[in-house]
PAMIZA-947139 format. One record per residue (C-alpha): residue in one letter; x, y, z; residue number from 1. Coordinates in nm, 2 decimals. Last residue first. Layout:
! residues N
+------+--------+--------+--------+-----+
! rest !      x !      y !      z !  nr !
+------+--------+--------+--------+-----+
!    a !      X !      Y !      Z ! NUM !
...
+------+--------+--------+--------+-----+
//
This chain:
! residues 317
+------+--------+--------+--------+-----+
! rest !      x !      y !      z !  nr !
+------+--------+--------+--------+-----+
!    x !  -6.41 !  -2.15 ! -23.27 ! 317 !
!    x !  -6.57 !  -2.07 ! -22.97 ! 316 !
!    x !  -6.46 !  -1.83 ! -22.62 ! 315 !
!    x !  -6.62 !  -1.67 ! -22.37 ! 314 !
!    x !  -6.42 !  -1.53 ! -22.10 ! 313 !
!    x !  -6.50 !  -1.64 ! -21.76 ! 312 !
!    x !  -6.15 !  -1.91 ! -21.71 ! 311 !
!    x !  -5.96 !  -1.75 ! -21.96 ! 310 !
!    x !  -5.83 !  -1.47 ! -21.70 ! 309 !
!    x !  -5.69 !  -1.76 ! -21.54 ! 308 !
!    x !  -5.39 !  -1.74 ! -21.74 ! 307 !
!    x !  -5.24 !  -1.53 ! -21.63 ! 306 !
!    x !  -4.92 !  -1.32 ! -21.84 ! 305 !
!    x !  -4.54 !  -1.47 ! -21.88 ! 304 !
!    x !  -4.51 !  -1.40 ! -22.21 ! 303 !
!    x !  -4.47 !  -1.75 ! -22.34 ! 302 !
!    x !  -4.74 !  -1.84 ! -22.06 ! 301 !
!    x !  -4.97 !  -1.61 ! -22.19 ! 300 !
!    x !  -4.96 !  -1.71 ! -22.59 ! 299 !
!    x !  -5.01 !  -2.08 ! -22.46 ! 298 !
!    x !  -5.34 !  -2.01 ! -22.28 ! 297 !
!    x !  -5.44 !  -1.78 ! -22.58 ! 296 !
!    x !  -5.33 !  -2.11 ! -22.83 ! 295 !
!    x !  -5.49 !  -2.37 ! -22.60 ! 294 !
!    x !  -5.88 !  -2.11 ! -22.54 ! 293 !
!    x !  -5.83 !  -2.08 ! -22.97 ! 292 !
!    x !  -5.79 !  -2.44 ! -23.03 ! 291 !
!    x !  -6.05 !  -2.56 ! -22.81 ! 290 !
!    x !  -6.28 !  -2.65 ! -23.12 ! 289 !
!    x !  -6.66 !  -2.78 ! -23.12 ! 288 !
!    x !  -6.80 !  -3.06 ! -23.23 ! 287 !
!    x !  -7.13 !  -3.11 ! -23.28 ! 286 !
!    x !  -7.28 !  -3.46 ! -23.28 ! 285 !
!    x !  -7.69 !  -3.50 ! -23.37 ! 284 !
!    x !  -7.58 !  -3.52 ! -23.73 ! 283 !
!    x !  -7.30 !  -3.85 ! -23.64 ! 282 !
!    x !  -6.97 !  -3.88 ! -23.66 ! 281 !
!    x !  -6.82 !  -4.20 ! -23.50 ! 280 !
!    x !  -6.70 !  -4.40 ! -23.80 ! 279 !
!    x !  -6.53 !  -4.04 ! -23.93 ! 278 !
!    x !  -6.32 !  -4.07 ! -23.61 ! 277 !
!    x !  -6.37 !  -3.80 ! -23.38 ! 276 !
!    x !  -6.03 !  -3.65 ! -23.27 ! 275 !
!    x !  -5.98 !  -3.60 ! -22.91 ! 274 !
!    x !  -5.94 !  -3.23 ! -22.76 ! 273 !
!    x !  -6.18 !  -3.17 ! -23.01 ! 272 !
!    x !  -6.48 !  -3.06 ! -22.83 ! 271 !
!    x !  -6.81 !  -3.27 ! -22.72 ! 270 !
!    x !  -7.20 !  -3.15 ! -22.83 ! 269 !
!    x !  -7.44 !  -3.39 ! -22.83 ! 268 !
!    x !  -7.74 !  -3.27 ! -22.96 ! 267 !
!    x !  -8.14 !  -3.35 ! -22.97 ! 266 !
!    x !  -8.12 !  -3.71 ! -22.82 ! 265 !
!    x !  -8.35 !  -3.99 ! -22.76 ! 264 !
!    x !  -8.07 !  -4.27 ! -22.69 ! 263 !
!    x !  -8.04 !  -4.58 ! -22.91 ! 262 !
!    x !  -7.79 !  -4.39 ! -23.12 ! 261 !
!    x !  -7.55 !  -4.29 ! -22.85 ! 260 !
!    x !  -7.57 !  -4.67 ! -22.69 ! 259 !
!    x !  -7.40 !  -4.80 ! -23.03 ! 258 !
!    x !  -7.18 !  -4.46 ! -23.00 ! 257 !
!    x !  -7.04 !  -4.57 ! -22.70 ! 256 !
!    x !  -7.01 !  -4.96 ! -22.77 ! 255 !
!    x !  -6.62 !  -4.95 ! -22.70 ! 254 !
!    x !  -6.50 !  -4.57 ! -22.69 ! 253 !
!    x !  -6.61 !  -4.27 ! -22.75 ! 252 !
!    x !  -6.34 !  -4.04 ! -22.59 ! 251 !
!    x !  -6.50 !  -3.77 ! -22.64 ! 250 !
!    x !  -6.37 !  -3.52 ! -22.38 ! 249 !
!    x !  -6.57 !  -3.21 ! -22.30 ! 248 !
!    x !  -6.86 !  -3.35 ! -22.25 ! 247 !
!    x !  -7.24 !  -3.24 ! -22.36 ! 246 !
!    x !  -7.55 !  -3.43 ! -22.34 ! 245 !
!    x !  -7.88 !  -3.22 ! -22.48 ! 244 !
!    x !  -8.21 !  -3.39 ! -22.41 ! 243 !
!    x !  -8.56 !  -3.20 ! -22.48 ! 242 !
!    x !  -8.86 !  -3.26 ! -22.31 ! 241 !
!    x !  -8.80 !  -3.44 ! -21.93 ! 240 !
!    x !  -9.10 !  -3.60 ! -21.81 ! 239 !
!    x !  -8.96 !  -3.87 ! -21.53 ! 238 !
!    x !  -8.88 !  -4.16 ! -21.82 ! 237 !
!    x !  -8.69 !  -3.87 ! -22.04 ! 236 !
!    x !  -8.49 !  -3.77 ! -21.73 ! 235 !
!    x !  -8.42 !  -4.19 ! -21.65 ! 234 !
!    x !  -8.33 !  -4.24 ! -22.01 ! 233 !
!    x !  -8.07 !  -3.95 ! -22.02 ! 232 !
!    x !  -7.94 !  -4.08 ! -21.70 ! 231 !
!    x !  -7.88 !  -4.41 ! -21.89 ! 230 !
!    x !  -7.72 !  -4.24 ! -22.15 ! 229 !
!    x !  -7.47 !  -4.06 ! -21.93 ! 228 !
!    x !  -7.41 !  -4.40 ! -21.79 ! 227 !
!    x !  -7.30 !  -4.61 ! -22.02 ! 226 !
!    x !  -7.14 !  -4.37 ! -22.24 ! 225 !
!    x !  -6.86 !  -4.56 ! -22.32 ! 224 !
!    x !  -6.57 !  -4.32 ! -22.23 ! 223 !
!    x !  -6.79 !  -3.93 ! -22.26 ! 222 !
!    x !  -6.58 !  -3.70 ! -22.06 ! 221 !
!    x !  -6.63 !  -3.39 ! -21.87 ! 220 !
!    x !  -6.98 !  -3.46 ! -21.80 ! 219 !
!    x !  -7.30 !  -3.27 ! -21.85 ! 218 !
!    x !  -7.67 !  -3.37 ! -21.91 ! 217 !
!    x !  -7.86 !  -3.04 ! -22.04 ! 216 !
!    x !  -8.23 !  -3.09 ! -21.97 ! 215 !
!    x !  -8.55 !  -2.92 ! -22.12 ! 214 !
!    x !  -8.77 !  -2.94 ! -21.85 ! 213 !
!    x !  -9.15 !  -3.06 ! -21.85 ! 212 !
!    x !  -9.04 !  -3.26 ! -21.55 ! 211 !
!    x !  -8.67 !  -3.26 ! -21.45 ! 210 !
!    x !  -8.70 !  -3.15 ! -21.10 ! 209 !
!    x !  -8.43 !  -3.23 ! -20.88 ! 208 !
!    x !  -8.22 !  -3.52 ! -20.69 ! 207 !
!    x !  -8.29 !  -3.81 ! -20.91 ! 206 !
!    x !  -8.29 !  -4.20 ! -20.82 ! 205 !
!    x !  -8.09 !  -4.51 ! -20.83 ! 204 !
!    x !  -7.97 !  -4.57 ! -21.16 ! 203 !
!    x !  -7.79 !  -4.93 ! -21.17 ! 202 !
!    x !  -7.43 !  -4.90 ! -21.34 ! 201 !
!    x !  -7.26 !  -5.13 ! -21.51 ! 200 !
!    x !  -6.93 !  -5.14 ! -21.75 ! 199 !
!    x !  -6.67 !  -5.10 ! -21.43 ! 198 !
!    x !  -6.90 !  -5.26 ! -21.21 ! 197 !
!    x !  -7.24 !  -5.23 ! -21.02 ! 196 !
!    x !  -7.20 !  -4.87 ! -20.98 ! 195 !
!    x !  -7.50 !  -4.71 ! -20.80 ! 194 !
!    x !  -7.63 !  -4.36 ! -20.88 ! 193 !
!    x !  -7.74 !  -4.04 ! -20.83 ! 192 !
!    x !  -7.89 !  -3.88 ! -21.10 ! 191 !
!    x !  -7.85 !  -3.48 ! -21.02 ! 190 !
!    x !  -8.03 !  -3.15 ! -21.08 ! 189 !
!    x !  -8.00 !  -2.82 ! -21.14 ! 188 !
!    x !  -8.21 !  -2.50 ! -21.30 ! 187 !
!    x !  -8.07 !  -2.30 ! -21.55 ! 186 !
!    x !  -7.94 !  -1.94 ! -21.60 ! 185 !
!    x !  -7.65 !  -2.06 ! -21.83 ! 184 !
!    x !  -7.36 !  -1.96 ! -21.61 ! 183 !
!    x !  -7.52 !  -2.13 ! -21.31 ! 182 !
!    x !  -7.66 !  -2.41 ! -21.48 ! 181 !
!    x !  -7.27 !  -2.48 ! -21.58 ! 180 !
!    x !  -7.12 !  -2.45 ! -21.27 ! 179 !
!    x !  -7.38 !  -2.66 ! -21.12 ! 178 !
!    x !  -7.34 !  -2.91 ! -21.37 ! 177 !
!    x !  -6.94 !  -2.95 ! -21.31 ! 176 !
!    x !  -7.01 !  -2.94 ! -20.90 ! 175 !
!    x !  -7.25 !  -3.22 ! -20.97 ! 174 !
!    x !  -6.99 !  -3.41 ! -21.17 ! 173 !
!    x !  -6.90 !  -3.68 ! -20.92 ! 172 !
!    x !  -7.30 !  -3.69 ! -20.81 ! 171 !
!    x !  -7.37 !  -3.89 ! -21.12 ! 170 !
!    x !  -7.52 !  -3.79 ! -21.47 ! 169 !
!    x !  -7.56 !  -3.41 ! -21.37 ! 168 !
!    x !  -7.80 !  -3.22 ! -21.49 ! 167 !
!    x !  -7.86 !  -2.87 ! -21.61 ! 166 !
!    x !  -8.22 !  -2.80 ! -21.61 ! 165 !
!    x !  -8.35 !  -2.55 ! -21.89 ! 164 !
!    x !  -8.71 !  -2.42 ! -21.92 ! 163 !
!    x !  -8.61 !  -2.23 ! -22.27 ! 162 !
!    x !  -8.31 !  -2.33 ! -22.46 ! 161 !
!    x !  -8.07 !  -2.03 ! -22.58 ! 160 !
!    x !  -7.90 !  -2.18 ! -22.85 ! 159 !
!    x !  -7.69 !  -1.92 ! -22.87 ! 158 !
!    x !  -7.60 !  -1.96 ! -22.52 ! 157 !
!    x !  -7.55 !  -2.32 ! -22.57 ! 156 !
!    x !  -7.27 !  -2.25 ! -22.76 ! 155 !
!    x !  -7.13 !  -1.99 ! -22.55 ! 154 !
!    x !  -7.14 !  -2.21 ! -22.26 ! 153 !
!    x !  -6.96 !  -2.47 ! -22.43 ! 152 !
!    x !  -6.63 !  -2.31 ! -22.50 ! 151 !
!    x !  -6.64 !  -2.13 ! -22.20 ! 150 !
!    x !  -6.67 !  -2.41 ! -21.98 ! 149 !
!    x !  -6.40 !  -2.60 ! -22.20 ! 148 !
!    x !  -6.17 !  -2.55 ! -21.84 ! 147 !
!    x !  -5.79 !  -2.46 ! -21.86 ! 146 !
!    x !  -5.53 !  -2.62 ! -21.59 ! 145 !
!    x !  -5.24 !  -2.50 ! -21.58 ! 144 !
!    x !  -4.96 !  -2.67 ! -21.38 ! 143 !
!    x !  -4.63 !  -2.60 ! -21.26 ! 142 !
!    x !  -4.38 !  -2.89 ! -21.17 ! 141 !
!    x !  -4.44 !  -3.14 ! -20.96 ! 140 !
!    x !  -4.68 !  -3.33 ! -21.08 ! 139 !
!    x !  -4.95 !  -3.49 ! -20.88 ! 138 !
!    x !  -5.11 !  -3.19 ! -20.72 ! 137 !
!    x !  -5.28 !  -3.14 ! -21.10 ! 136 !
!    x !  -5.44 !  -3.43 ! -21.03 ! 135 !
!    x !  -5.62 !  -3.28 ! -20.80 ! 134 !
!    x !  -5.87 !  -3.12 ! -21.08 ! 133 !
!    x !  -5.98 !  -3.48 ! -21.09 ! 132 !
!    x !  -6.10 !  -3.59 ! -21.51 ! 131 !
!    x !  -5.90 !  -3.30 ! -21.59 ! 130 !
!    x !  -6.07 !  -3.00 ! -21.79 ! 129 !
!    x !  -5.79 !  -2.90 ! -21.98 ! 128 !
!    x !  -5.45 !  -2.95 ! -21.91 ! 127 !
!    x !  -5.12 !  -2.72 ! -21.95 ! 126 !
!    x !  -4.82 !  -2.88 ! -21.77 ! 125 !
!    x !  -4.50 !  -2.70 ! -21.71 ! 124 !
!    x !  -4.10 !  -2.78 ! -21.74 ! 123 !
!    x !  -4.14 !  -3.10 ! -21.91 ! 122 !
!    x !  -3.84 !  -3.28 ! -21.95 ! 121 !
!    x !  -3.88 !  -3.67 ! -21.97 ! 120 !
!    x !  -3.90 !  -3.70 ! -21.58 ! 119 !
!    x !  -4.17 !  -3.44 ! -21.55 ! 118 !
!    x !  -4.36 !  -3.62 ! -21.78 ! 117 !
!    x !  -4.31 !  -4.00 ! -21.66 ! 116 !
!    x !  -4.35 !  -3.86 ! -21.31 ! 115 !
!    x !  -4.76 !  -3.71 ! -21.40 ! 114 !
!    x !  -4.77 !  -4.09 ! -21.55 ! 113 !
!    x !  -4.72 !  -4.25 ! -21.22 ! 112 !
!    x !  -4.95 !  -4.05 ! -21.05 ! 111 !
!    x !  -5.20 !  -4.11 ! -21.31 ! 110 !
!    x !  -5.12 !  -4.52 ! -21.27 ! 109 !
!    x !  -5.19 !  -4.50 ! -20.88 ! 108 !
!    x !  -5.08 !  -4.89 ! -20.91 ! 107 !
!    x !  -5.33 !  -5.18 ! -20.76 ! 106 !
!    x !  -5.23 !  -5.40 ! -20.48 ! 105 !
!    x !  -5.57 !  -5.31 ! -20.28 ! 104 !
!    x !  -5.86 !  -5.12 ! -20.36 ! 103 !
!    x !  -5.95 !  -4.80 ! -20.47 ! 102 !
!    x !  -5.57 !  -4.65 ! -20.48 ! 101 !
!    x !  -5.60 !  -4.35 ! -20.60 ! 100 !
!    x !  -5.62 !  -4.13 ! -20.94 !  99 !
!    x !  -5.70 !  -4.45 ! -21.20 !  98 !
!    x !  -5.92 !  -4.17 ! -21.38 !  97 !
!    x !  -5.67 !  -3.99 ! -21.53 !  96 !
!    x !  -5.53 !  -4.26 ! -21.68 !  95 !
!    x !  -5.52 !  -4.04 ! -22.00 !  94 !
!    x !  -5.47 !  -3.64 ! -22.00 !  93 !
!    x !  -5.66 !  -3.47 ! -22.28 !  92 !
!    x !  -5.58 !  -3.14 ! -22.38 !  91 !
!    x !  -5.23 !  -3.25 ! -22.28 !  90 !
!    x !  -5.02 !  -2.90 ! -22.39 !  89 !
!    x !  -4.63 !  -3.03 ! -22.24 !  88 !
!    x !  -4.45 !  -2.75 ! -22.17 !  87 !
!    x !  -4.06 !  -2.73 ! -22.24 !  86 !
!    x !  -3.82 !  -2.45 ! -22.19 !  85 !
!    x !  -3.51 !  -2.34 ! -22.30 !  84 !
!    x !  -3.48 !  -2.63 ! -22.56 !  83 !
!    x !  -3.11 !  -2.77 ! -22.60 !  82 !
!    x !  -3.14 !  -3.06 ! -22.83 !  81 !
!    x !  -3.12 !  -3.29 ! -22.54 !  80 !
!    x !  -3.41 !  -3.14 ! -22.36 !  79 !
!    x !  -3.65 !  -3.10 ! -22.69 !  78 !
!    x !  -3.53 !  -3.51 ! -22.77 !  77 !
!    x !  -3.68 !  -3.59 ! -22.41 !  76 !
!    x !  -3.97 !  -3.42 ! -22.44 !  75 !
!    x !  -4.05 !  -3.54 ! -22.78 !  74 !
!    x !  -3.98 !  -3.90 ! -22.63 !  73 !
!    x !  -4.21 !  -3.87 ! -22.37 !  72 !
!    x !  -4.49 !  -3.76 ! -22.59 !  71 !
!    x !  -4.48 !  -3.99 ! -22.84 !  70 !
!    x !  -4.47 !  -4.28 ! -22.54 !  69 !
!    x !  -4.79 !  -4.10 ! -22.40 !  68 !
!    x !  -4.98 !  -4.14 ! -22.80 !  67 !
!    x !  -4.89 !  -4.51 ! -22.79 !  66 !
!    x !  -4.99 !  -4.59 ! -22.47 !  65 !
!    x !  -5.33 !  -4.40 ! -22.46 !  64 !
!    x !  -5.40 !  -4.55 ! -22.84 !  63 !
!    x !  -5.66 !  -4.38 ! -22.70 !  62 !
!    x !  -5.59 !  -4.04 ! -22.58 !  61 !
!    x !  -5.28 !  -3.93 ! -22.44 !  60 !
!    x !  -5.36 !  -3.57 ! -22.61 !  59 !
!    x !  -5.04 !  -3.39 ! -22.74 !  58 !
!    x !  -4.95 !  -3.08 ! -22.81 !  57 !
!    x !  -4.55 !  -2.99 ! -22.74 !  56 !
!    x !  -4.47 !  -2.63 ! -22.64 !  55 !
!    x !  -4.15 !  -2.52 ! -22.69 !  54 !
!    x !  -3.95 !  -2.20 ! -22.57 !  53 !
!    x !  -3.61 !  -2.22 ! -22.79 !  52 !
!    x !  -3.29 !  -2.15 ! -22.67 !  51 !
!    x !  -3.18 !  -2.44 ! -22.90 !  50 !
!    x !  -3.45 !  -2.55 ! -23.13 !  49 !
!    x !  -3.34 !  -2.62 ! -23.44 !  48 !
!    x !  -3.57 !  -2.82 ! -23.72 !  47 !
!    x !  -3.64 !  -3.16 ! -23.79 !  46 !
!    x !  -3.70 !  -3.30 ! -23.44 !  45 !
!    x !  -3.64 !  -3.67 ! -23.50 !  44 !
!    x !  -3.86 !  -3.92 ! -23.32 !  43 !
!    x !  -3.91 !  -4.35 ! -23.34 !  42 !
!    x !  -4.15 !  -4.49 ! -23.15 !  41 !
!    x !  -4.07 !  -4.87 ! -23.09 !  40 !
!    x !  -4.37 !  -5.10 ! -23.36 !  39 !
!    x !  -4.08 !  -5.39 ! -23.45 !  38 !
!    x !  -4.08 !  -5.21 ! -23.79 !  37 !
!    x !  -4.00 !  -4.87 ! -23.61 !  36 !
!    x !  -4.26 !  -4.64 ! -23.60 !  35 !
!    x !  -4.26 !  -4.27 ! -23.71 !  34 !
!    x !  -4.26 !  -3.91 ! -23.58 !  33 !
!    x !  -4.10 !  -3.69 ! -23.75 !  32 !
!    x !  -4.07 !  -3.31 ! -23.66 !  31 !
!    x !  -4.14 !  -2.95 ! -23.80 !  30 !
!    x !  -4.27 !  -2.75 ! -23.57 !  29 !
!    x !  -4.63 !  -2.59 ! -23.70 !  28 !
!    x !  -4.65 !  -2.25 ! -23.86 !  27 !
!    x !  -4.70 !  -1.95 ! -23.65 !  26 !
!    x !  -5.04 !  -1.71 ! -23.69 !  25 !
!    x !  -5.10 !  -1.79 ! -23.32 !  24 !
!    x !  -5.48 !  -1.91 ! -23.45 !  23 !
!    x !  -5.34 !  -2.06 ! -23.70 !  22 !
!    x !  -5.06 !  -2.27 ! -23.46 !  21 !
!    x !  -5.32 !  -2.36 ! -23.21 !  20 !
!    x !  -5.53 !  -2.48 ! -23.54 !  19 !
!    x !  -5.27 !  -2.71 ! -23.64 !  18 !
!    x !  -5.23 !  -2.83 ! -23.35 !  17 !
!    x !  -5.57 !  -2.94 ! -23.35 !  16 !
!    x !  -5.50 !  -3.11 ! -23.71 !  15 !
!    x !  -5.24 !  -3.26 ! -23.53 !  14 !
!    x !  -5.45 !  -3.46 ! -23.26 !  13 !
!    x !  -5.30 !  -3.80 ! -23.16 !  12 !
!    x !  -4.97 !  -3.77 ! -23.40 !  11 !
!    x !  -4.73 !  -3.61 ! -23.21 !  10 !
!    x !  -4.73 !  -3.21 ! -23.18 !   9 !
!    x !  -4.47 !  -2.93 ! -23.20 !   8 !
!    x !  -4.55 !  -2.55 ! -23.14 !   7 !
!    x !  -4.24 !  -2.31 ! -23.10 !   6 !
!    x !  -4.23 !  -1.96 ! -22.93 !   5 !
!    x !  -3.91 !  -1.82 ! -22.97 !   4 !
!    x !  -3.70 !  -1.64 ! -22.68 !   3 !
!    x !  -3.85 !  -1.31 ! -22.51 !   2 !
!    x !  -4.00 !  -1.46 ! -22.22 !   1 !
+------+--------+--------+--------+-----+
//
């Protein structure tokens, strides 16, 4: 595509956006976004972009509501002012986890969401690490959807842990922690457990050896982290050495950090697809920046190249 390549963002991760735009050696779009006194979004793209390829960053993380509307209306202005092409960079897609219907008379919210994009104007999605790789069945438009894997794995590399078991905090993320002990030369193995209820869950038992094992739990997102923690409890109670928790996502959210700090832990290493706010950070927390994996994503798809060549290349800040 040989028309311009322009970065915008809303306000739930600029300084992310920021670092796309570095690491594409552009500067940032230039565009308000403010709130009305009655707390409506207001937006007013202050530069032109007619003909222009855009691509608009823009985690729906918490304020989810908030940070979606932002994005919505972006879209929408980008169509009306005569973009070429719009693609909407969610490094962090919310209501991703209310993917089916699980019981009755309840809404397939990330469905409905996926039709709130398209509808507003998005041309393509670019993701990373959805909480359901499905999801990406849910829009209709093209989707690409990036893993942190190499992100991570290079960290961890270098940290090179001896007698390491990657483990998985419930069976849903098995096939995440077997990719991962696979690229880092570990052993697996995986808590399986019981939900009692949304904030509860009872550990059962674990599948695998974590005795005398220095242990990786992995997840794509930390929310509360109920239940990674828990699993890092019922490693440490079995023998494990040396806990590590990694996530992609840090959502952090309600009494995470409270049951963070009560947790024997050497590391926890998330990226910045959300921002961590300065009431969260913490020494044993690394963060680690996606920017460069979103801006060589982005770079392809303005020249029409694959992406999936990202998916085994190792990438860090």
């Amino acid at each position: 595509m040989s028309n311009m390549m322009k970065v915008f963002c809303g306000t739930a991760n600029r300084t992310l956006a920021e670092r796309i735009c570095e690491h594409l050696n552009i500067r940032l779009g230039d565009a308000t976004v403010r709130r009305f006194a009655d707390g409506e979004v207001a937006i007013k793209i202050d530069e032109d972009v007619r003909g222009a390829d855009i691509f608009v960053v823009q985690p729906t993380s918490p304020p989810v509501n908030d940070h979606l509307m932002e994005l919505v209306l972006l879209m929408d202005a980008f169509k009306r002012a005569s973009a070429e092409r719009i693609t909407a960079v969610i490094p962090y897609f919310g209501y991703a986890r209310q993917d089916r219907k699980d019981e009755g008379r309840v809404p397939i919210s990330a469905k409905l969401v996926a039709n709130m994009i398209v509808a507003a104007g998005a041309d393509r999605v670019l993701a990373l690490d959805l909480h359901a790789a499905q999801l990406q069945g849910f829009f209709d438009i093209p989707v690409d959807h990036l893993y942190a894997a190499p992100v991570l794995t290079r960290y961890f590399r270098r940290l090179d842990i001896p007698d390491l078991t990657v483990v998985a905090p419930d069976v849903g993320s098995s096939k995440l922690a077997r990719a991962y002990s696979k690229r880092l030369g570990g052993g697996l193995a995986i808590v399986d457990k019981r939900r009692v209820s949304d904030k509860e869950t009872e550990v059962m038992t674990v599948i695998g050896d974590v005795k005398d094992r220095n242990v990786l739990l992995i997840d794509d997102m930390i929310a509360t982290a109920g239940s990674i923690t828990q699993a890092a409890r019922t490693v440490r109670d079995l023998g494990a050495k040396d806990i590590y928790l990694a996530a992609t996502h840090a959502v952090l959210s309600g009494d995470a950090m409270d049951h963070l700090d009560k947790t024997p832990l050497e590391g926890l290493v998330v990226t910045d697809t959300i921002p961590v706010a300065p009431e969260n950070r913490r020494k044993y927390l690394k963060v680690l920046s996606v920017a460069r994996l979103l801006g060589e994503a982005i770079l392809r798809i303005h020249h029409a190249e694959s992406v999936s060549k990202l998916f085994d290349v190792d990438l860090d800040e």
